[in-house]
MARKE-371938 format. One line per field, with one value per residue: residue number from 1; x negated, y negated, z negated of N, C-alpha, C, CB in turn. Coordinates in Angstrom, 1 decimal, m for minus. Each point is the difference from the previous one (the first is absolute). Glycine has a CB too. Example, Ala and Ser with C-alpha at 12.3 -4.5 7.8 and 13.67 -1.06 7.14 Angstrom:
REM residues 2
i <- [1, 2]
nx <- [m13.2, m1.5]
ny <- [5.7, m2.3]
nz <- [m7.8, 1.9]
cax <- [0.9, m0.9]
cay <- [m1.2, m1.1]
caz <- [0.0, 0.0]
cx <- [m0.9, 0.8]
cy <- [m1.2, m1.1]
cz <- [0.0, m0.8]
cbx <- [1.9, m1.2]
cby <- [1.2, 0.6]
cbz <- [m1.2, 2.2]
This chain:
REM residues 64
i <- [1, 2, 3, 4, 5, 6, 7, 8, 9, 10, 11, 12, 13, 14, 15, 16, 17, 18, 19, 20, 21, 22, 23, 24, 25, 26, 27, 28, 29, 30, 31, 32, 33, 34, 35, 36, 37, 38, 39, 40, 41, 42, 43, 44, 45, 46, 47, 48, 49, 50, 51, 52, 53, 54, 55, 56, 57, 58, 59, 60, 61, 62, 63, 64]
nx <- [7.1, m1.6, 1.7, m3.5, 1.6, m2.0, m2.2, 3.5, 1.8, m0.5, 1.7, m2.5, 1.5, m2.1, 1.3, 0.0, m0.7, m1.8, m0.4, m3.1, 1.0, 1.9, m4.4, 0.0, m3.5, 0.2, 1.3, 3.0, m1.0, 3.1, m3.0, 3.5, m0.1, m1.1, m2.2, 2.6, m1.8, 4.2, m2.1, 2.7, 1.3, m0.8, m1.7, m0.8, 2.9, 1.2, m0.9, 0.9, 2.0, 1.4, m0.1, 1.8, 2.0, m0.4, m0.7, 3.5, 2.0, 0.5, 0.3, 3.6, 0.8, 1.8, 1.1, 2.3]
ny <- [m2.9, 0.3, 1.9, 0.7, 2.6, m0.3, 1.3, 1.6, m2.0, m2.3, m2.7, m3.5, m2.6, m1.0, m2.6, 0.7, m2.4, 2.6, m0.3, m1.2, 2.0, 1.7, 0.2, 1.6, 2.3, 2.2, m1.0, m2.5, m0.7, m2.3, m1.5, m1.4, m3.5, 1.7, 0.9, 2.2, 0.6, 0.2, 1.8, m0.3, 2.6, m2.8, 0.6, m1.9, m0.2, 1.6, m1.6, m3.1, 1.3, 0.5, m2.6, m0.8, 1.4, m0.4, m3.7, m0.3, m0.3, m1.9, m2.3, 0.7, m2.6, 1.3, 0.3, m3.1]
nz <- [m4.1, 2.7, m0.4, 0.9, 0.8, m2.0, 2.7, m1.9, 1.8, m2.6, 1.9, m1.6, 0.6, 1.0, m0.3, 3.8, m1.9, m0.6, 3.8, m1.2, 2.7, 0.5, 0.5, 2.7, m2.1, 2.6, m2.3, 1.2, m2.2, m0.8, m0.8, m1.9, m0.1, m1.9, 2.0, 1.7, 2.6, 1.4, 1.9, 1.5, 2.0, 1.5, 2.1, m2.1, 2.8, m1.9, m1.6, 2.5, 0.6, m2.9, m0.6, 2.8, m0.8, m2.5, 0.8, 1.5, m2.1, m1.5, 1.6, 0.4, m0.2, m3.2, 3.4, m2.3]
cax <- [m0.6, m0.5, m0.2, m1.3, m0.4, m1.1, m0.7, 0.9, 1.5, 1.1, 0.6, 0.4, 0.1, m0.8, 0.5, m0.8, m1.2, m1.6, m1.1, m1.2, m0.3, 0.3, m0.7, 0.7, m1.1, 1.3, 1.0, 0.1, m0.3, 1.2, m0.9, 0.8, m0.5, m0.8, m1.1, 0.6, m0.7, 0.8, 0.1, 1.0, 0.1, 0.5, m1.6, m0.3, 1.5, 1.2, 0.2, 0.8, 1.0, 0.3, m0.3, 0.9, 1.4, 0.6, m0.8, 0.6, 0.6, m0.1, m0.1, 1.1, 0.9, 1.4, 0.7, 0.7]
cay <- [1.3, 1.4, 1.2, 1.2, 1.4, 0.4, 0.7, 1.5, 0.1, m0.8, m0.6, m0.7, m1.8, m0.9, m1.6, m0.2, m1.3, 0.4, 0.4, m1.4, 0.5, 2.0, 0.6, 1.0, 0.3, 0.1, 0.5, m1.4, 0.1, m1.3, m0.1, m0.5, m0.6, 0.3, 0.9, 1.6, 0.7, 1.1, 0.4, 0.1, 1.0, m1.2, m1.0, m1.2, m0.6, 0.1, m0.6, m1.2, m0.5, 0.1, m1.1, m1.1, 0.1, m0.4, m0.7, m0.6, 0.7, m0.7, m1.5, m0.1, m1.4, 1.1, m0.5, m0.2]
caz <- [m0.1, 1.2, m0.6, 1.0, m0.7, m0.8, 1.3, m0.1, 0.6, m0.6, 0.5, m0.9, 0.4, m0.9, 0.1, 0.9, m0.5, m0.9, 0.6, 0.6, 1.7, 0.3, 0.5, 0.4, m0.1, 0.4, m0.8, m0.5, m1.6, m0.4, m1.1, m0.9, m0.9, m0.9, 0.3, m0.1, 1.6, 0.2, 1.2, 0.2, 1.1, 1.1, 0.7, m1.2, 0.6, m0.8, m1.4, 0.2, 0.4, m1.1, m1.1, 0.5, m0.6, m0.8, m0.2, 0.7, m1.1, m0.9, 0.1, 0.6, m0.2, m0.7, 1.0, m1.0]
cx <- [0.0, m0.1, m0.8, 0.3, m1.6, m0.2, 0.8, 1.2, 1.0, 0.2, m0.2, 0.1, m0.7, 0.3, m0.9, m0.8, m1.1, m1.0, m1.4, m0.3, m0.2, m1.2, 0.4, m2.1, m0.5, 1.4, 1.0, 0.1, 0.4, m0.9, 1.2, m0.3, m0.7, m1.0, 0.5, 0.0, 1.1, m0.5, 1.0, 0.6, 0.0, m1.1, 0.2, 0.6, 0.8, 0.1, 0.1, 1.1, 1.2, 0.3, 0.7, 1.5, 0.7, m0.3, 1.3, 1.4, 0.6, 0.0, 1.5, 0.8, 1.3, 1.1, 1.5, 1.5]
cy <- [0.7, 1.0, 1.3, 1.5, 0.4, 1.1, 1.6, 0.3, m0.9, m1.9, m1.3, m1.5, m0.8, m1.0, m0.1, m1.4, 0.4, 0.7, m1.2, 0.6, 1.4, m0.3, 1.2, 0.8, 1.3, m0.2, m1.8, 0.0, m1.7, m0.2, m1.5, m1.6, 0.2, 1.0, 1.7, 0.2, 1.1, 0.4, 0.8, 1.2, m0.6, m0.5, m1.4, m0.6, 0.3, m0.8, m1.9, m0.3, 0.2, m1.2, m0.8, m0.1, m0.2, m1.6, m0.6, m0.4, m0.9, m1.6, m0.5, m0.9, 0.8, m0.7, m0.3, 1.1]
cz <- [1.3, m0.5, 1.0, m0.5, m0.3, 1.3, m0.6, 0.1, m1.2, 0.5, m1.4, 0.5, m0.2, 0.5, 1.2, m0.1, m1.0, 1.0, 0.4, 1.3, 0.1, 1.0, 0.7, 0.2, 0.6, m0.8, m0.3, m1.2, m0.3, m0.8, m0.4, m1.0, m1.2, 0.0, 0.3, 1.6, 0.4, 1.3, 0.6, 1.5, 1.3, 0.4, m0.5, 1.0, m0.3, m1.2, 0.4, 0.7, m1.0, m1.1, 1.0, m0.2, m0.9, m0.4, 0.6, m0.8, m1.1, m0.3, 0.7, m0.4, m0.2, 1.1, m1.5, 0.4]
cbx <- [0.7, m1.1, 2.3, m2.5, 2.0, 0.5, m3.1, m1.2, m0.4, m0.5, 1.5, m1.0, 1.6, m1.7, 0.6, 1.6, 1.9, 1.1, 2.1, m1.6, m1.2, 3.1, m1.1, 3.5, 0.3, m1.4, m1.9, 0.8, m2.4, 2.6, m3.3, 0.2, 1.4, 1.7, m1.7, 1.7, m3.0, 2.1, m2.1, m0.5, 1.3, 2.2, m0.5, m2.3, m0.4, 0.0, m1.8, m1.7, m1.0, m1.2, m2.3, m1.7, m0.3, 0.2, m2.7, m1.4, m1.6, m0.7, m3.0, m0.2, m1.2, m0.4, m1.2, m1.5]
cby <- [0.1, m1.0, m1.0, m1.8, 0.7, m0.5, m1.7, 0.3, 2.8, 2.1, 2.0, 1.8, 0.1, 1.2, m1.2, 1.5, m1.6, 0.5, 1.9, m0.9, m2.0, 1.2, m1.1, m1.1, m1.3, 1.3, 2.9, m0.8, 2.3, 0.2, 1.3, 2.7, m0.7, m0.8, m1.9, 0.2, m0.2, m0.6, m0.2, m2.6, 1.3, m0.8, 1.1, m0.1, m0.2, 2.0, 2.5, m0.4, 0.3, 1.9, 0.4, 0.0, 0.9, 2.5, 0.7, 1.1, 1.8, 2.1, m0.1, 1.9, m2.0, 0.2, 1.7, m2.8]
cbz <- [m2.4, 1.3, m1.4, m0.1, 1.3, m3.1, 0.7, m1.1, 1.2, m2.2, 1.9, m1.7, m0.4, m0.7, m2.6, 1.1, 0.3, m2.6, 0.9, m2.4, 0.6, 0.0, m1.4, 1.4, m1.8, 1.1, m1.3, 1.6, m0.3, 0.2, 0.8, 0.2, 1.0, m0.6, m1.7, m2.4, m0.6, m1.4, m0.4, m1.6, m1.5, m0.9, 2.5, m1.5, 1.4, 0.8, m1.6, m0.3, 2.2, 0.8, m1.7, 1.5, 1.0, m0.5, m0.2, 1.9, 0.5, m0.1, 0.3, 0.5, 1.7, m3.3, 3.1, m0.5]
C-alpha cells in the first residue's frame, strides 16, 4: 500500500499493484485496475516512485 493525498489534503492508500497507469494532465491522476480515476496531490514521478518502493519492499528476500 501507498499512501497519496487527495487534491483537498485528505490523506489515503491504495494497493499499488492495482494500479494500471498514472497520467499527468497537468493534474496527476492514478487510474486503478478497476477503472476508478483518483487525482492526486504528487507528481506522476512521486507516485512512482512510491510504487517502486513499495514493490521493492515486498519482494525483498526474508532474511533467516
Amino acid at each position: 500500500m501507498i499512501q497519496l493525498t487527495r487534491l483537498n489534503g485528505q490523506a489515503f492508500v491504495v494497493n499499488a499493484e492495482k494500479i494500471r497507469y498514472v497520467e499527468s494532465t497537468p493534474d496527476t491522476i492514478v487510474c486503478t485496475d478497476h477503472g476508478e480515476k483518483l487525482m492526486v496531490r504528487e507528481s506522476l514521478q512521486e507516485v512512482i516512485r512510491r510504487a517502486i518502493d513499495y514493490a521493492r519492499i515486498i519482494r525483498r528476500p526474508i532474511a533467516d
